[in-house]
C-alpha positions in Angstrom: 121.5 195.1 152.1 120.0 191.7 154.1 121.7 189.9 157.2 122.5 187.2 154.5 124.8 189.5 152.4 126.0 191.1 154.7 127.3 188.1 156.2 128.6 186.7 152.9 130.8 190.2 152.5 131.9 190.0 156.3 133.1 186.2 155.9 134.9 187.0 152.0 136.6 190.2 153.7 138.0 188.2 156.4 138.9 184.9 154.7 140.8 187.1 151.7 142.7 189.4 153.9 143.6 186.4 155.7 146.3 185.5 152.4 148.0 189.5 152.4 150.0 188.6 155.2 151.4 185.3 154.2 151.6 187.0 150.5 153.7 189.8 152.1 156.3 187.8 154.2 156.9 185.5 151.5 157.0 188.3 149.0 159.4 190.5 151.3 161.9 187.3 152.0 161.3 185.3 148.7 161.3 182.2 151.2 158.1 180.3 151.9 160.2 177.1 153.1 158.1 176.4 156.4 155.3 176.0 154.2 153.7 172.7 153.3 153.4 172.7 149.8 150.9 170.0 149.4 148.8 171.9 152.1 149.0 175.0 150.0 148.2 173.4 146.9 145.1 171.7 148.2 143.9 174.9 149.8 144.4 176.9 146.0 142.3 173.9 144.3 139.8 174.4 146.7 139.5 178.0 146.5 139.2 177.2 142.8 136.5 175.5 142.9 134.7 177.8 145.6 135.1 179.7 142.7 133.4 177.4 140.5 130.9 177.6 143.1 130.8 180.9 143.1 129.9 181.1 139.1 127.2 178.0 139.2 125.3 179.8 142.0 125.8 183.3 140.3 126.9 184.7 143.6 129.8 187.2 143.0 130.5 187.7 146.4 132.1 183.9 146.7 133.6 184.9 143.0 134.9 187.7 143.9 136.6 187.0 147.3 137.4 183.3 145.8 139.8 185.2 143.2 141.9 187.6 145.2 142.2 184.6 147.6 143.5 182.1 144.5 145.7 184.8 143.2 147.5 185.5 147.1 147.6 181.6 147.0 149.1 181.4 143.4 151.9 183.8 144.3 152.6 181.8 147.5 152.7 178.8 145.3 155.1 180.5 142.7 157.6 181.6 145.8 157.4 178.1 147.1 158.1 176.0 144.3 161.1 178.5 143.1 162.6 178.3 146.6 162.2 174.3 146.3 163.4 174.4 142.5 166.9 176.1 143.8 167.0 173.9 146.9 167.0 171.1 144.4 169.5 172.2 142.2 172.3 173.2 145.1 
């Protein structure tokens, strides 16, 4: 493996890992209210299109690391809007 990929796999690893945490809190309290929801959602469309990237470039490394990351975001996203749905409603 070259410097380059290496690199790539280093940066992905830490970038993804960097959701599990947020993921975990939100998951374990079902709250994500300090969140900006705007912020999260701009940060999930451009991790999607990373993604797109990702596929255009055929480098599976930004693929790869892109997903996990969108699907960490998309149940962030899910916790947030149902927290905000039942703020609404009380």
């Amino acid at each position: 493996m070259d410097f380059v990929t290496a690199t790539g796999i280093a940066a992905a690893v830490l970038t993804t890992a960097s959701n599990i945490p947020q993921l975990k809190k939100c998951w374990e309290t079902q709250s994500a209210g300090d969140l900006s929801l705007k912020g999260f959602s701009a940060l999930a469309v451009g991790v999607a299109i990373w993604m797109v990237y990702g596929f255009m470039k055929d480098d599976w490394i930004i693929v790869g690391a892109n997903a996990i990351s969108l699907a960490c975001l998309a149940g962030i996203l899910t916790i947030k809007l149902r927290e905000d749905a039942r703020a609404r409603r009380n």
